[in-house]
C-alpha positions as CSV (number, residue, x, y, z in Angstrom):
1,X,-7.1,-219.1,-53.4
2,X,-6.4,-215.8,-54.9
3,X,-6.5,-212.9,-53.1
4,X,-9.2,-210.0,-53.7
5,X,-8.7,-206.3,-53.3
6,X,-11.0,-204.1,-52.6
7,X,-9.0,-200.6,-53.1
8,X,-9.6,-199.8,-49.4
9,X,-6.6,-200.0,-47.1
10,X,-6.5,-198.9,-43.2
11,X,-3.5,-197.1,-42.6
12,X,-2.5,-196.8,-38.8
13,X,-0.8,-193.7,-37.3
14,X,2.3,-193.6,-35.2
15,X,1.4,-190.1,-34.9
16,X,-2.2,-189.9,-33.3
17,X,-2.5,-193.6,-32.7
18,X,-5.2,-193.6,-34.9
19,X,-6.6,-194.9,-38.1
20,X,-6.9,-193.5,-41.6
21,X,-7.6,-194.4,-45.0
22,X,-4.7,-192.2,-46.6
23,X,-1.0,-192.8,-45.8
24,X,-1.2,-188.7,-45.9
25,X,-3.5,-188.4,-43.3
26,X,-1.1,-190.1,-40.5
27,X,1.6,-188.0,-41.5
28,X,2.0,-185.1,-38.9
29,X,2.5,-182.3,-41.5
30,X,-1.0,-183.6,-43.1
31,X,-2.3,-181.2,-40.3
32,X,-0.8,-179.4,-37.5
33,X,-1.9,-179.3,-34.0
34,X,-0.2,-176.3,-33.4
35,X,-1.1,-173.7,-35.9
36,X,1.9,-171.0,-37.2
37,X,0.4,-167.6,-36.0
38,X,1.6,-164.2,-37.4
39,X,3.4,-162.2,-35.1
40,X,2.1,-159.1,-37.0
41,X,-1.6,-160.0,-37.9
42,X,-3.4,-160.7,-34.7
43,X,-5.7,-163.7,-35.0
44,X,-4.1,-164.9,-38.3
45,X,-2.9,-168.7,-38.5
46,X,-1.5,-170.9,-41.2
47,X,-1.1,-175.0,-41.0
48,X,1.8,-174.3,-42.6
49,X,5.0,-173.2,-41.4
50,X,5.6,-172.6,-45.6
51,X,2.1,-170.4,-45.7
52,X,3.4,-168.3,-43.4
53,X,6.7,-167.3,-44.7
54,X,4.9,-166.2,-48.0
55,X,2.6,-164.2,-45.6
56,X,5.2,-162.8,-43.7
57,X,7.9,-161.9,-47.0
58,X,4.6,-160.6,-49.1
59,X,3.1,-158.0,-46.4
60,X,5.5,-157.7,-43.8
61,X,9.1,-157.5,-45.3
62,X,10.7,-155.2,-47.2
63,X,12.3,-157.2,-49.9
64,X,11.4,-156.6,-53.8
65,X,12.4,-158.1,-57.1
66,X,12.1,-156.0,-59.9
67,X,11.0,-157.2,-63.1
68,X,14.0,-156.1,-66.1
69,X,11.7,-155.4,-68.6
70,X,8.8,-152.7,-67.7
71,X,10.5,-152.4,-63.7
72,X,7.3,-153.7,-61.8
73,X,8.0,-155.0,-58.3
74,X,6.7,-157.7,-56.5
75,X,7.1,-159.3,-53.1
76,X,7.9,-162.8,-54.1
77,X,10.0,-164.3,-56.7
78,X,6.9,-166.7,-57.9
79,X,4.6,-163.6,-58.5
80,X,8.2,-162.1,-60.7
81,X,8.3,-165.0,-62.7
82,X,4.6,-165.1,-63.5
83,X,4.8,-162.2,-64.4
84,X,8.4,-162.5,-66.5
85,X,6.0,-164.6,-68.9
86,X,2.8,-162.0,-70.1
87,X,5.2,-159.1,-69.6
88,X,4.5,-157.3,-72.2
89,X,8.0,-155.2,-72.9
90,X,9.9,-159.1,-72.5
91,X,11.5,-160.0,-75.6
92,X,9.6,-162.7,-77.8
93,X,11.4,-165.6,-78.9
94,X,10.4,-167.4,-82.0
């Protein structure tokens, strides 16, 4: 007799000890217990340990990157390259 699925499946965590319908939801980085606090804004917490090191090097540190083209500075190497692509003194290729 063939088998029938029915696109539900119970996935069991060896994290909580209990159930969940996602395979992400019993992983212990789907959400922390034990929230990453800023030591420099009271009352602010991330899930992420990741969320808040881009708090941290965007509002508390002192590192820039400057962009070569116009010289605008930014916080975070992401934001620089954003940027790098609607600059509007970057050389066009084409």
């Amino acid at each position: 007799m063939p088998t029938q699925h029915t696109g539900t499946h119970v996935y069991s965590s060896t994290y909580s000890g209990g159930a969940a319908s996602s395979s992400q939801e019993t992983s212990p980085h789907a959400s922390s217990s034990t929230p990453h606090t800023c030591p420099n804004c009271p009352g602010v917490t991330f899930a992420r340990r990741h969320d808040l090191q881009r708090h941290i090097q965007s509002l508390h540190s002192d590192f820039q990157v400057r962009c070569h083209y116009c010289g605008k500075t930014y916080a975070r190497e992401d934001s620089l390259k954003r940027h790098s692509k609607s600059c509007p003194q970057a050389p066009r290729g084409g």
